[in-house]
C-alpha positions in Angstrom: 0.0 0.0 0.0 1.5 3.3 -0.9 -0.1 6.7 0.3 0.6 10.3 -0.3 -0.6 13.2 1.7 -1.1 16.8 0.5 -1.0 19.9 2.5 -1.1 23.5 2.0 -2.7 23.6 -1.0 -6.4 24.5 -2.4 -8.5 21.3 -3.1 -11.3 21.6 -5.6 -13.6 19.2 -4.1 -17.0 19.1 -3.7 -16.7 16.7 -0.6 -15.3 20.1 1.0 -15.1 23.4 -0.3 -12.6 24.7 1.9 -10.3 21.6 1.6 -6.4 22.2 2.2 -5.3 19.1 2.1 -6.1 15.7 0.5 -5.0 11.6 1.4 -4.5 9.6 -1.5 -4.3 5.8 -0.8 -2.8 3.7 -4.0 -5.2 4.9 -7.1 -8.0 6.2 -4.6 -8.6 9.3 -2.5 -8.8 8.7 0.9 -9.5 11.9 2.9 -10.3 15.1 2.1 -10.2 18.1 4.4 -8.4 20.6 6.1 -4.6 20.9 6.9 -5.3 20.7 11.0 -6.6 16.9 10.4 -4.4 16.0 8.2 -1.7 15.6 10.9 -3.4 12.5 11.9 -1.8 10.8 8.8 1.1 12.2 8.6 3.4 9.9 10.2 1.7 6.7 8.1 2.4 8.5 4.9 5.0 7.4 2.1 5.1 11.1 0.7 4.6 14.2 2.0 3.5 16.9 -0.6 4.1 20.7 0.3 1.5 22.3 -1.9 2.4 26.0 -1.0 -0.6 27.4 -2.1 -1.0 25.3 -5.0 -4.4 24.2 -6.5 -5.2 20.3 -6.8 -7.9 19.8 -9.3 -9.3 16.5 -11.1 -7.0 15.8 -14.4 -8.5 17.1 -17.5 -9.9 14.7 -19.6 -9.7 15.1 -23.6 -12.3 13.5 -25.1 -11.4 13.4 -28.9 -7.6 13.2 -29.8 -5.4 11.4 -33.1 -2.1 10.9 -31.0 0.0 9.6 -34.0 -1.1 12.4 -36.0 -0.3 14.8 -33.0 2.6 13.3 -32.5 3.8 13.5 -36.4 2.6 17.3 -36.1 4.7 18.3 -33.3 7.4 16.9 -35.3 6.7 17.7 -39.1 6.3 21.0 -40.7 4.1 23.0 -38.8 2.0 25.2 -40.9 -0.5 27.0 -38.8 1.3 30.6 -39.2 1.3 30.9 -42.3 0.4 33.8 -44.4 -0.2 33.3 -48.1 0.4 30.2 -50.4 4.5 32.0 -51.0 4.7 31.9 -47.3 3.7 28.0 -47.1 5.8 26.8 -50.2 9.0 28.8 -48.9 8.3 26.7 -45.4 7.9 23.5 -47.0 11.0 24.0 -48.9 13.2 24.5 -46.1 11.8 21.7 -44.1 12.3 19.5 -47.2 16.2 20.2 -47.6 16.5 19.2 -43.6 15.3 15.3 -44.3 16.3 12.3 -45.8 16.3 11.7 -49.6 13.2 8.9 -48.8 11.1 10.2 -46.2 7.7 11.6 -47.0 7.0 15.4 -45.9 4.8 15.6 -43.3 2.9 19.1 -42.6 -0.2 20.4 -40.9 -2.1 23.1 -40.3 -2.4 25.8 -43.4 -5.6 27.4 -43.3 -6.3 30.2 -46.3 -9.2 31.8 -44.7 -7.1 35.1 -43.7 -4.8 34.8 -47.0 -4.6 37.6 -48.9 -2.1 37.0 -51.3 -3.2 34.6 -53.8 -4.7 31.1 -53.7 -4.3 27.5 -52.6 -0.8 26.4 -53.9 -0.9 24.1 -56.8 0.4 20.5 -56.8 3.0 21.3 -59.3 3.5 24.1 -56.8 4.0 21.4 -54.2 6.0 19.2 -56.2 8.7 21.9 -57.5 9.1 22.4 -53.5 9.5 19.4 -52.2 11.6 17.9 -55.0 9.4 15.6 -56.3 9.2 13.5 -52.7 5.9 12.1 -51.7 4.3 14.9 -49.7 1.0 15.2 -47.7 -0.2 18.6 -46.0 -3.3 18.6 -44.0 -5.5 21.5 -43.9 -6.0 22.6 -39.7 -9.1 21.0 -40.0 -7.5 17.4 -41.6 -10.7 17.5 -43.9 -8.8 18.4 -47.0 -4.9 18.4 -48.0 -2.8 19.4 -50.4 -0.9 16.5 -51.6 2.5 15.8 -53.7 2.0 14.4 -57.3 4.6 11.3 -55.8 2.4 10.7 -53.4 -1.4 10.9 -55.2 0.2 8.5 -58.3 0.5 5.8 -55.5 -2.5 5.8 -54.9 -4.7 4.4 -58.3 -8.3 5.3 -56.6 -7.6 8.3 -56.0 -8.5 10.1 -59.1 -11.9 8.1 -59.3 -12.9 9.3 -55.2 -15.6 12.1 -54.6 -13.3 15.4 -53.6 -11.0 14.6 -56.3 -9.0 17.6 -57.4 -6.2 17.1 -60.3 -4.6 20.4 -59.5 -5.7 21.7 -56.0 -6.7 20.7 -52.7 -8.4 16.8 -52.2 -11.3 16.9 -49.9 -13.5 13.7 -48.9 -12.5 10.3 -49.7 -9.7 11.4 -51.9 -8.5 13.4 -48.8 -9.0 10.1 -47.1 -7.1 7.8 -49.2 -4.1 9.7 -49.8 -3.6 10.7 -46.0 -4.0 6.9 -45.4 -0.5 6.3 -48.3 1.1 8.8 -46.8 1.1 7.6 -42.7 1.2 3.9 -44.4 5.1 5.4 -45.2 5.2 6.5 -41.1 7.5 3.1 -39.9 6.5 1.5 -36.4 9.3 3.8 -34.5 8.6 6.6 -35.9 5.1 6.1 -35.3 5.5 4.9 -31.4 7.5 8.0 -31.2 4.5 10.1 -32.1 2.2 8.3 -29.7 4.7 9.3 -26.5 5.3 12.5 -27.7 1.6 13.4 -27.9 0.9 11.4 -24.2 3.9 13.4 -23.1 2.7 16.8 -24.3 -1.1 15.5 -22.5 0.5 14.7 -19.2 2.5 18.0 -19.2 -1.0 20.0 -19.2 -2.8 18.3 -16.4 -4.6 15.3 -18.7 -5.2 12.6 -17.0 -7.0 10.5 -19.6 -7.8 11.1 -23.8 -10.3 9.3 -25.8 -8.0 8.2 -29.4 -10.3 8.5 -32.0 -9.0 5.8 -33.9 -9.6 5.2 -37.9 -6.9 2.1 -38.5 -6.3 -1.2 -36.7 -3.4 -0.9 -36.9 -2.2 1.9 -35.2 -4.5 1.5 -32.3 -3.1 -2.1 -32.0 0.7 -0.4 -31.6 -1.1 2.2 -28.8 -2.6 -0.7 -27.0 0.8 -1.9 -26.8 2.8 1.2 -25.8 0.2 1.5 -23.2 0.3 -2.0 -21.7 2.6 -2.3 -19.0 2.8 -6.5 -19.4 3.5 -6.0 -23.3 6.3 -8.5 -24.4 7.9 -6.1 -27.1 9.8 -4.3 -24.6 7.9 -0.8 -26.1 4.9 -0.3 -23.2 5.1 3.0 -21.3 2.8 3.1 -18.6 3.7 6.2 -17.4 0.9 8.7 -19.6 -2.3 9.6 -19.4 -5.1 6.8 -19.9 -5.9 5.9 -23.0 -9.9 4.6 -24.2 -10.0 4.2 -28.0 -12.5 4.2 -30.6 -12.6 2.7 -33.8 -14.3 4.0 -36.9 -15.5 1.1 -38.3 -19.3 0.0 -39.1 -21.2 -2.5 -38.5 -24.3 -3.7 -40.4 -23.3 -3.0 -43.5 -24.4 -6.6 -45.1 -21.0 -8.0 -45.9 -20.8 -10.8 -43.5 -17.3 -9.2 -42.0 -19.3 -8.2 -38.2 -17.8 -11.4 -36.4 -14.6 -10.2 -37.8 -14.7 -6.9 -37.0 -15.5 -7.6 -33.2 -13.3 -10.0 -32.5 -10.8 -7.5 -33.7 -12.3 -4.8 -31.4 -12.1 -7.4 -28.2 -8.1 -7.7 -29.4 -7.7 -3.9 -29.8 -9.1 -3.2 -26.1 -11.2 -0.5 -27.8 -14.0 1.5 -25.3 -16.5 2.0 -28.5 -17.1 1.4 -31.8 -17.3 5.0 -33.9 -15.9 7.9 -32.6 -15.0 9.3 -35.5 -17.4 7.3 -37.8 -17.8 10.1 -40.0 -21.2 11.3 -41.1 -19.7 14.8 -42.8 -16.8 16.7 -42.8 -16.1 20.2 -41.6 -17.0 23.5 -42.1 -13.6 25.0 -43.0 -13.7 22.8 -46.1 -17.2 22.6 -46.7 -17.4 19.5 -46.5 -20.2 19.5 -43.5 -23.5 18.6 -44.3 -26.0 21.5 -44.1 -29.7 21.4 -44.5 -29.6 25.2 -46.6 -26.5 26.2 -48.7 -23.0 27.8 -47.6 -22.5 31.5 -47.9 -19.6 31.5 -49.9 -20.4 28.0 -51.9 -23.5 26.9 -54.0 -23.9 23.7 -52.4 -24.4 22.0 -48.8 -21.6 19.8 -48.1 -21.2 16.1 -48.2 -22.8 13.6 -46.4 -20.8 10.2 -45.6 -23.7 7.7 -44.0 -27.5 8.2 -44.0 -30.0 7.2 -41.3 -30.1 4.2 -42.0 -26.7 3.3 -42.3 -26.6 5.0 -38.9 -29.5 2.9 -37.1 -27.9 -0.4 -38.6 -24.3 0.2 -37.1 -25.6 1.2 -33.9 -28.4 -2.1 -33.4 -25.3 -4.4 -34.1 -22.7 -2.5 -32.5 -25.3 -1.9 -28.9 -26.6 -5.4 -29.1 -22.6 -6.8 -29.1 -22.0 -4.1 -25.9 -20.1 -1.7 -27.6 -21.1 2.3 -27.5 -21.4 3.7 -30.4 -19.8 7.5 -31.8 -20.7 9.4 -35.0 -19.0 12.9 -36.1 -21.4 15.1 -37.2 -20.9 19.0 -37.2 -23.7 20.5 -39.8 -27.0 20.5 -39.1 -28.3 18.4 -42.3 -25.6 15.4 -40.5 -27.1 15.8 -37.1 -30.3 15.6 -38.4 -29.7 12.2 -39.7 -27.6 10.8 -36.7 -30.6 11.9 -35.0 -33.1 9.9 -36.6 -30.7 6.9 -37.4 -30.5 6.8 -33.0 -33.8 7.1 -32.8 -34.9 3.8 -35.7 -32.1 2.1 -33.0 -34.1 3.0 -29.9 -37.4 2.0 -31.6 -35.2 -1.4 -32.2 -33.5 -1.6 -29.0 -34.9 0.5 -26.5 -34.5 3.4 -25.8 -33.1 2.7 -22.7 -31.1 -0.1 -23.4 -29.5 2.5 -26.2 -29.2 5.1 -23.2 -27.1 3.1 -21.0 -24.7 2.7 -23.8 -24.2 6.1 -23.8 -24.0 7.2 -27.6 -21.9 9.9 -28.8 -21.5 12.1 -31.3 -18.4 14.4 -32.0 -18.3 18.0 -32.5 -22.3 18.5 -33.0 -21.7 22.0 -34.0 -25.0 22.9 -35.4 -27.9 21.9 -33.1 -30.9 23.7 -32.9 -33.0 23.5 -30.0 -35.1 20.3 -31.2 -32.6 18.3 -32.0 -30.6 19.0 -28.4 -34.0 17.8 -26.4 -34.0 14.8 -28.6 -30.2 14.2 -28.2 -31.3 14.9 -24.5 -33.9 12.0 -24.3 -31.5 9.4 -26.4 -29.2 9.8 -23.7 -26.5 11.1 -26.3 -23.1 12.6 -24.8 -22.2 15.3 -27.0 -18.4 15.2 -27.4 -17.4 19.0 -28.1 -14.5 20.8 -29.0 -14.7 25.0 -27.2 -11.7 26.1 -28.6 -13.8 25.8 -32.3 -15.3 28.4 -31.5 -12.4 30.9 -30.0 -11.0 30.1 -33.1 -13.0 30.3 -36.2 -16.6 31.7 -34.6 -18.2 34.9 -33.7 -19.8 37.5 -36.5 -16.4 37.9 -38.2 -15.1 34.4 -38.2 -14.3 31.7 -40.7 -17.6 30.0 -39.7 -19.1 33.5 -41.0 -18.1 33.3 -43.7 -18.7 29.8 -44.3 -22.4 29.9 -43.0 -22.9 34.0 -42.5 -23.2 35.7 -39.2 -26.7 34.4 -37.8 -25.7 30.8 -38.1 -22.3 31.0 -37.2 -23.7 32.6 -33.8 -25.7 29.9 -33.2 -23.6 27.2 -33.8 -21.9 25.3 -30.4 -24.7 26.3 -28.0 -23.1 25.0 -24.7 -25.3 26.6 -22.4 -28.7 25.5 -24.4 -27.2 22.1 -23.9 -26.3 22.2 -20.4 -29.6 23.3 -19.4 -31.6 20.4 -21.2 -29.3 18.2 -19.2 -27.5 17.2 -22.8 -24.1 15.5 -21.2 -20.8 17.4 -22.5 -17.6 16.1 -22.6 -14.7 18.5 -24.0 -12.0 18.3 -26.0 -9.4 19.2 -28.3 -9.6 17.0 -31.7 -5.2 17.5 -31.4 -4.2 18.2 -34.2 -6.8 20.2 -35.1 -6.5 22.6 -32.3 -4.1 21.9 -29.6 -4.3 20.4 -26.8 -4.8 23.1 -23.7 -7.9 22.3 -21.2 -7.5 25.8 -20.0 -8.0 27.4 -22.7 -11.2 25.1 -23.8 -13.0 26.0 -20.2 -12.3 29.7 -21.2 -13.2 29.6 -24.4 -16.7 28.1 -23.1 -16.8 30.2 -20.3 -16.4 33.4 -23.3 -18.3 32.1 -26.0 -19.0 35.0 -29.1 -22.5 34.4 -28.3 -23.2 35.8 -24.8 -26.8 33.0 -24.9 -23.9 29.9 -25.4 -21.6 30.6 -22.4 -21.4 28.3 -19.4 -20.0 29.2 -16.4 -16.6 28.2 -15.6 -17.4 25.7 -12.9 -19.8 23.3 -15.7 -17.0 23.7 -18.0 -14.6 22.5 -16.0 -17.1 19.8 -15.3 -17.5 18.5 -18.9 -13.6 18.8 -19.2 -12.9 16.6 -16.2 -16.5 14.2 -14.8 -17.7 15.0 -18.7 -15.0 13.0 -19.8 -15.2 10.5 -18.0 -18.8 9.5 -17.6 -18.9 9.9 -21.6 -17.1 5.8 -21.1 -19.6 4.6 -18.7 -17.0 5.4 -15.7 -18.6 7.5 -12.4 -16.3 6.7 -9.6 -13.8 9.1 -11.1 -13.4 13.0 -12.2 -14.0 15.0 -9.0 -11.8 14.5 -5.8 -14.2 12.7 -3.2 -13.5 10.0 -1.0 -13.6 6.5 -2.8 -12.7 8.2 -6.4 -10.0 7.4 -8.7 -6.8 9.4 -7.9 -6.1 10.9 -11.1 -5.2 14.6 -10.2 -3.3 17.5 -11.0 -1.2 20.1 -9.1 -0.9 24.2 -10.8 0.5 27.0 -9.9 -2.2 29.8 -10.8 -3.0 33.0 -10.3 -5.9 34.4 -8.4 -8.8 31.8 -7.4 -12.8 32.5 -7.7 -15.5 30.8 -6.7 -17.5 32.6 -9.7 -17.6 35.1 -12.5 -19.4 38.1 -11.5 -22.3 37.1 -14.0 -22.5 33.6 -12.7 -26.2 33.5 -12.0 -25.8 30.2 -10.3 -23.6 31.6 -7.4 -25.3 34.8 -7.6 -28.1 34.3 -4.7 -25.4 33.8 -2.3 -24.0 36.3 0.3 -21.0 34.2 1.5 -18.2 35.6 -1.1 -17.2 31.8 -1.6 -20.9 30.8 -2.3 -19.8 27.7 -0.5 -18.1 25.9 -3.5 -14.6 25.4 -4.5 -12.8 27.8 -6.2 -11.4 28.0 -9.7 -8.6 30.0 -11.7 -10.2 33.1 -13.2 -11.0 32.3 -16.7 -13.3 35.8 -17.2 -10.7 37.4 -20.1 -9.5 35.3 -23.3 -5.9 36.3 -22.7 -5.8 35.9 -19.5 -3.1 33.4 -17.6 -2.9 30.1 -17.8 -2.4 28.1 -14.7 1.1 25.9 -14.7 0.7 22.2 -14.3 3.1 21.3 -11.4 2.4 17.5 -10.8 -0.1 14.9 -13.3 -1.0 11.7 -11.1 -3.0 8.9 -13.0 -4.5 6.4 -10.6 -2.1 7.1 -8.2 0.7 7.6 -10.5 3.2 10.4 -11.1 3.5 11.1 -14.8 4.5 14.3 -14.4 6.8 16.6 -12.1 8.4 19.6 -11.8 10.5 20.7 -9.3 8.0 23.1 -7.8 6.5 21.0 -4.7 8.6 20.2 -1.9 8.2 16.8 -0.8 9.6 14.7 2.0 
């Protein structure tokens, strides 16, 4: 039995609002309290942590992440800055002369909404900088890439897939095939390498736990490994964040290959079939399925699966005990998730479909109806803040994409959270990056005044939110009996509420009798410093800054 005992510190416990200190006892908490009592365990305690003020929160949880691909991004060409199609080609150029004759270019992140000078480089643009090498570039939103001729002529079906381009960007299952060539060229080390860079990275911000949103069996096959401590290759590395996958795959699509396909699932340890089962694409290259036209495009989208494609996977995939996940971001794709759950419920039951907890990603534009009937299927909407800090508001890329009224309405936490919808948060890494601060904040300061929640229930869906979102309950808050998966910051001042937090608002006590919380009121304001990450009892991250006996 090992146990640890905090003191000094802030706890942000419900168990006690005014906790200083906290008894951990192997992966569970034991005590929660003040510093006073604490003594009485002092002298039975393996480690002694000196909080000095420090705040002890639950871990974040990240509910939607691609670690290989955030791992490759953190190490490829990192495109996010820049400026103008010269900009990205003069980048790609340079990165190109820095690797080896046979390795295929890597890059992410270019986004041409704010470009001004001149349009989407061609692929003979590509090619001339990059020297002819296989090359793949994914678009911030990974719904579109530009791609190196190389690489595209390996791929024969290419040319034949919807969101075929022969000049410019590939978008849908073009997009899809040649990203899937190009990380086929990724070798196993390079590839484990990825994976424990992006837990790393994870660990270092106060996660606790990610949900993969896995699309190839193969890669989640080498994750299961890195994360199983008895593995026989010699590779595991128990010492990240937990890790519950998902697998995109359907179900009930008539080909006999079911059986197959679960037993493969049971190998893969996977939480849930879906995740990232896509039913659309995204809105920065229109790709999402809307029920009206795009502002700046004469069409509505692409849609991947209809409703009935939808109700089959999730009637096999329920009935063999597996949760099922679908991503869905226009309204025209939520629509038809919607109605697929619902043929499953009629099927099912809907309560047997509720206990399974069925998810869907991103669920960008939901309209009133459609959250009460997410509400009553008992669907956990898996959502992504920082979306909206970076492309929303009147002026933003979703603006322009959709025009000001619907972009305003789109990623309506608060309606959500007040028809008892359940939210879990995340980043989608690569996408945006990973920084749980930054997504409570960005909730907490939505463009649309109506959509904010208040710091406290985004913190919730970034921590319990997560969690429960697998089917686990005993873990995400610190209370006696729950899983010890914590972190330590260093942060500036503590509140108990924003001023405008009408649920603290009726009371006269200035802590309102609730733990307190970094102030997240101002988009630029500071972001608290992860000190210590414990996973079930585990340190899997330290710094220097707590003195411990």
């Amino acid at each position: 039995m090992s146990t640890t005992l905090l003191v000094g510190g802030t706890i942000y416990s419900p168990a006690d609002p005014f906790a200083t200190a906290m008894l951990v006892v192997d992966d569970r908490v034991a005590w929660v309290g003040q510093d006073g009592a604490a003594a009485a365990f002092a002298a039975d305690s393996d480690e002694r942590v000196e909080l000095g003020g420090a705040l002890v929160t639950p871990a974040f949880v990240d509910a939607h992440v691609h670690l290989t691909r955030t791992g490759l991004a953190l190490e490829g060409v990192d495109l996010r800055a820049v400026a103008s199609a010269s900009e990205l080609l003069d980048r790609l150029a340079e990165a190109t002369a820095r690797l080896p004759a046979s390795a295929t270019v890597l890059g992410h992140g270019w986004d041409e909404t704010d470009w001004s000078a001149g349009p989407v480089p061609s692929r003979e643009q590509v090619d001339r900088a990059v020297g002819g090498r296989r090359a793949y570039l994914s678009r911030v939103d990974v719904h579109s890439c530009l791609a190196s001729s190389a690489l595209v002529d390996s791929v024969p079906d290419a040319g034949a897939a919807p969101g075929w381009d022969p000049c410019g960007p590939l978008r849908q299952q073009a997009n899809t095939l040649v990203a899937a060539a190009a990380l086929a060229g990724v070798g196993p080390v390079q590839r484990r390498g990825a994976q424990r860079a992006a837990l790393a990275q994870a660990a270092r911000l106060g996660i606790g736990a990610v949900h993969e949103m896995g699309t190839e069996p193969e890669d989640l096959a080498m994750l299961a490994e890195l994360r199983d401590p008895h593995a026989r290759s010699g590779h595991a590395d128990p010492m990240g964040p937990e890790v519950f996958a998902y697998w995109a795959v359907r179900l009930g699509a008539g080909h006999g290959r079911d059986a197959e396909v679960l037993a493969t699932a049971r190998e893969l340890g996977v939480v849930g079939l879906g995740g990232d089962l896509s039913v659309d694409g995204s809105l920065g290259s229109h790709t999402a399925a809307l029920g009206q036209p795009y502002a700046d495009a004469d069409h509505c989208g692409a849609q991947y699966l209809d409703a009935e494609e939808i109700r089959d996977h999730t009637v096999a995939a329920t009935r063999a005990g597996w949760p099922v996940g679908f991503h869905a971001i226009g309204d025209a794709a939520l629509a038809a998730v919607l109605e697929g759950l619902s043929g499953a419920g009629a099927q099912l039951g809907v309560e047997v479909l509720r206990a399974h907890r069925p998810r869907v990603e991103h669920a960008e534009l939901v309209d009133p109806e459609m959250i009460q009937q997410m509400a009553g299927l008992g669907v956990v909407a898996s959502v992504q803040p920082v979306f909206d800090a970076a492309w929303g508001g009147p002026h933003g890329m979703y603006a322009r994409r959709l025009g000001a009224r619907r972009a305003l309405a789109a990623n309506p936490f608060a309606r959500m959270s007040a028809a008892g919808l359940a939210l879990a948060f995340g980043s989608d890494t690569p996408v945006t990056g990973m920084g749980p601060w930054a997504a409570v904040r960005a909730a907490a300061t939505h463009h649309e005044p109506g959509s904010r929640l208040s710091a406290r229930a985004a913190f919730t869906a970034h921590t319990r939110g997560g969690w429960r979102a697998i089917g686990r309950d005993d873990a995400g808050t610190l209370v006696p009996g729950a899983l010890a998966t914590y972190a330590v910051w260093h942060t500036g001042e503590l509140v108990v509420a924003a001023p405008d937090d009408r649920v603290a608002r009726w009371s006269t006590d200035p802590r309102s009798g609730t733990p307190a919380l970094p102030d997240v009121g101002e988009p630029t304001g500071p972001t608290p410093f992860c000190r210590r990450t414990v996973v079930a009892g585990r340190v899997v991250h330290d710094t220097e800054g707590p003195e411990r006996r």
